[in-house]
N, C-alpha and C positions, 0 to 999 in steps of 0.2 A: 440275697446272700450277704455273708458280714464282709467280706472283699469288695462287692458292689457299693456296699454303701460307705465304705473308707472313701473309694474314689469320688463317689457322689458327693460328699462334705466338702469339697472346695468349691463348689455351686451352691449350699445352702447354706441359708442363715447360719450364723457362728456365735450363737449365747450363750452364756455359761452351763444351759441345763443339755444343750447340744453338745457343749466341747468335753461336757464329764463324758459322756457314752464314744465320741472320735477320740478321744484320749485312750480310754481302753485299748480301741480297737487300734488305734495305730500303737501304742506297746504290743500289743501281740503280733503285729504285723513285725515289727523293729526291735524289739527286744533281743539282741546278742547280734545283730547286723553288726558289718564294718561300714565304715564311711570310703569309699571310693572317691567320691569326685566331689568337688561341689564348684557352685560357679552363681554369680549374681548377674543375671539377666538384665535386670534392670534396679533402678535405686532404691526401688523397698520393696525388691524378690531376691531371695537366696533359695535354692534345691541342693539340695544334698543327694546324688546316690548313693544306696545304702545294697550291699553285700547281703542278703538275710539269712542265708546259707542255701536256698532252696532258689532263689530268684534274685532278680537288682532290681528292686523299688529305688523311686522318684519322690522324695517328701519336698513339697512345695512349702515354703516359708513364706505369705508375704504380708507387708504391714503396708500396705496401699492404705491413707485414710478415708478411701469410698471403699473398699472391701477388703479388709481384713482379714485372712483366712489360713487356715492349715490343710492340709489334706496329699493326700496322693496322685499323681499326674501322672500321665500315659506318655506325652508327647517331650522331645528333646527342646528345649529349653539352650539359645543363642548362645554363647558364652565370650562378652567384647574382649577384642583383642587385646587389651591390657588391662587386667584382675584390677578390680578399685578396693580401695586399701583395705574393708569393712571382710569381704573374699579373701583377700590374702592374708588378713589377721585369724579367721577361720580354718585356712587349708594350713597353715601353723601350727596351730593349737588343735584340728580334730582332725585332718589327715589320719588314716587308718584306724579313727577311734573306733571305740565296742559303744553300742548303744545301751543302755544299762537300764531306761524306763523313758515313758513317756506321762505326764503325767501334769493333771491342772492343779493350779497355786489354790487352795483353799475354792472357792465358789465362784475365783474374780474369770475373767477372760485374759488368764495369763497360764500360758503352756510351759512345763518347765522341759527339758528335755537332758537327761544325765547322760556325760560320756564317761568311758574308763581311757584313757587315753595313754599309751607305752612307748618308751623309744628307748633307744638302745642302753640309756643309765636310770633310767628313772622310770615312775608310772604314778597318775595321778587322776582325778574326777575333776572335771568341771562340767557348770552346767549352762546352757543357752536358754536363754527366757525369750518367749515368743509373746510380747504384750500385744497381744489383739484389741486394741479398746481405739475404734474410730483416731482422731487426727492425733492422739497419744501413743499410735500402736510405734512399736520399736521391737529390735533383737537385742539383746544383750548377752556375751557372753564371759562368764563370772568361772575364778578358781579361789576355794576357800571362801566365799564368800568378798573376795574384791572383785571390780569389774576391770579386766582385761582391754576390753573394747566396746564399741555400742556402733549401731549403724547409724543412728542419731543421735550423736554427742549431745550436750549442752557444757553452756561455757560459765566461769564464775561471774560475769555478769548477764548471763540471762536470769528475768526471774522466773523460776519456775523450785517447785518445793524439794525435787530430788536433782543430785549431782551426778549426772552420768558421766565420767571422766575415770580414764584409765586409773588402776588404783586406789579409787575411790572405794568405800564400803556398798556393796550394792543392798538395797530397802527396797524391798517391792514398794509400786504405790500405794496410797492410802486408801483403807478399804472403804467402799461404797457403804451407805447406811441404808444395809438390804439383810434380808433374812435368808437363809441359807434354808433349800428345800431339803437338809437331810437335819433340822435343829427343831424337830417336834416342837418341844417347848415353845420355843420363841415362833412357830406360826400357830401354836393355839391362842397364846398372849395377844397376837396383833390381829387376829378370826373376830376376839371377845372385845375389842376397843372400839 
């Protein structure tokens, strides 16, 4: 069933031609959910419960660089006694948000996930990027296009190509020089070479 296999995607391989079809299915699972609770387990897991109107799901976020993964979890999940800052910059910013899509960045192994998020003078979207990609994976969560917070910062003298710093313009990474299975063209061109 497609409930089964939402759960089952935090067990299996996490590729990009995987995450297009767990993307779906986790929008239709989350799509107009609230965000209830959320709590970071550990230092590159964050869960969110999510409100869906019918049930409270569990979306598992984690950017571990030996498994990578997204998916939906059954079981409670610890929450330490004092939120670390990356959690409490979150339960800020998407406490009670509406879950608006779920949804992968072009081909890469980057999940974007939209909030509409209200309070009592204002209402705005922002969105949490889930990079799934081995020892680069990271959360980031962006309004308007800057980055609010990041679970793994970097700093202006790390070398590294993008600036993850509050404020900053956030740029997805640079895209791999791969062929997209939905760009006919360009997999007959590289069939014929």
């Amino acid at each position: 069933s497609k409930r089964k296999n939402v759960q089952d995607g935090v067990d299996m391989p996490q590729d990009a031609f995987t995450l297009r079809y767990l993307c779906e299915e986790l929008s239709s699972v989350f799509t107009g959910g609230k965000v209830n609770r959320i709590v970071e387990p550990s230092g590159d897991e964050v869960v969110l419960t999510v409100y869906t109107g019918k049930r409270t799901e569990k979306l598992l976020l984690c950017v571990n660089p030996a498994s990578p993964r997204i998916g939906i979890i059954s079981q409670e999940k610890d929450s330490p006694l004092t939120a670390p800052n990356f959690c409490m910059l979150l339960r800020k910013h998407l406490q009670n948000a509406e879950i608006l899509s779920v949804s992968q960045c072009g081909f890469e192994r980057i999940i974007q996930i939209d909030f509409l998020c209200t309070s009592d003078f204002s209402q705005s979207e922002r969105t949490l990027y889930c990079e799934l990609m081995g020892k680069y994976s990271n959360l980031i969560l962006t309004e308007k296009g800057r980055i609010l917070g990041a679970l793994k910062s970097t700093s202006l003298t790390d070398d590294y190509h993008r600036i993850l710093l509050p404020s900053a313009p956030y740029a997805l990474p640079a895209p791999q020089e791969k062929i997209s299975h939905l760009d006919g063209a360009g997999m007959r061109s590289a069939l014929q070479s």
